[in-house]
C-alpha positions in Angstrom: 24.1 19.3 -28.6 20.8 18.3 -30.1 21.8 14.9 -30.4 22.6 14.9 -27.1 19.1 15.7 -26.0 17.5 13.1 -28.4 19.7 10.6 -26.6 18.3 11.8 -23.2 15.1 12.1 -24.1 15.2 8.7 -25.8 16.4 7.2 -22.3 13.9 9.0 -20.5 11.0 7.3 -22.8 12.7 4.1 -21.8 13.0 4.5 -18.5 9.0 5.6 -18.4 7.8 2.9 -20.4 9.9 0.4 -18.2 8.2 1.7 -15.3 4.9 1.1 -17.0 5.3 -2.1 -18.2 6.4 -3.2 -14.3 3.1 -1.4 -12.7 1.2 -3.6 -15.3 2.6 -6.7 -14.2 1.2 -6.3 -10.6 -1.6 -8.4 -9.8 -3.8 -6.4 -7.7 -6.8 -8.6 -7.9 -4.2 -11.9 -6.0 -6.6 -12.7 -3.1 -4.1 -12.1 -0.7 -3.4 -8.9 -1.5 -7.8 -7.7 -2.2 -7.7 -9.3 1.1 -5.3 -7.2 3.0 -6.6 -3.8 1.1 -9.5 -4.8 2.5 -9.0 -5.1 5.3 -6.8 -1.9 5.2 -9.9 0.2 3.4 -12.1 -1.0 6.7 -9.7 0.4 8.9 -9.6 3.4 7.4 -13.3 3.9 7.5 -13.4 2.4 11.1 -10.7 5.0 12.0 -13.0 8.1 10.5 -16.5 6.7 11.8 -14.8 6.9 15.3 -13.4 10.5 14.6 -16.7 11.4 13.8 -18.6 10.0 16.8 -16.0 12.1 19.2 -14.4 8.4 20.2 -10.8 9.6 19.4 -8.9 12.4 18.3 -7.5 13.6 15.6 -4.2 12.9 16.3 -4.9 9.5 17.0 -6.5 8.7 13.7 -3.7 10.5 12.2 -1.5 8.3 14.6 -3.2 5.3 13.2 -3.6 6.1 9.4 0.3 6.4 9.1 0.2 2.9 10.5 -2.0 1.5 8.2 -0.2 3.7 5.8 3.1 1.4 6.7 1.7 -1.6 5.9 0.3 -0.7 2.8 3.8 0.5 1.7 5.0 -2.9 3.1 2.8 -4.6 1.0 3.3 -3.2 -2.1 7.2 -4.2 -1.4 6.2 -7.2 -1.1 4.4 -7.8 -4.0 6.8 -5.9 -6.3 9.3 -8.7 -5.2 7.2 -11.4 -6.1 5.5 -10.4 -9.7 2.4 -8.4 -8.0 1.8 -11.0 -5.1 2.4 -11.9 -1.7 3.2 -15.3 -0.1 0.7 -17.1 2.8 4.0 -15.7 5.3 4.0 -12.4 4.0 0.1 -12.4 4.2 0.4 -13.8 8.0 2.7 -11.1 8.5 0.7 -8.5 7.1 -2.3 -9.6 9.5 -0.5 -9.5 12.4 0.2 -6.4 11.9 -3.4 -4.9 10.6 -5.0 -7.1 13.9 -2.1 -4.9 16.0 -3.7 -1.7 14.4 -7.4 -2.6 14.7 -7.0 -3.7 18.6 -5.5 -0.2 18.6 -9.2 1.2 16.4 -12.0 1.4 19.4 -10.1 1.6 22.7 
């Protein structure tokens, strides 16, 4: 019985420092992807300066955070598909769709 608990515990250390090793190989810093967090981290603070002034509610924002929230998981995909970064398509993409949101920020 214990050595069957070494063995699990032994895969789950495995499976953990796997997991590490692969966050560490994303390249957050890729200037496609700082650009598209950027822009992502400027919605979000367009999105709560308008809750603030009254200019939509907070439903909307909500609305429009789980948007934003979409294309971040979209580009994290992305890049975990291509060693932490994301092609000039997938970046196009990615705008499109952020520039679809941001129309959406100030109505």
């Amino acid at each position: 019985m214990s050595s069957l608990k070494l063995v699990a515990v032994g895969a789950l250390f495995i499976t953990f420092a796997g997991a590490a090793s692969a966050a560490t190989n994303w390249d957050v810093s890729h200037p496609r992807r700082a650009e598209v967090n950027s822009r992502l981290a400027n919605q979000d603070r367009r999105v709560h300066q308008e809750v603030r002034r009254g200019e939509i509610s907070h439903a909307e924002a909500a609305r429009l955070h789980r948007d934003d929230h979409q294309i971040r998981r979209e580009e994290r995909l992305m890049a975990s598909q291509d060693g932490g970064h994301i092609t000039r398509q997938e970046d196009r993409a990615l705008n499109q769709q952020e520039n679809r949101v941001s129309r959406q920020i100030g109505q």
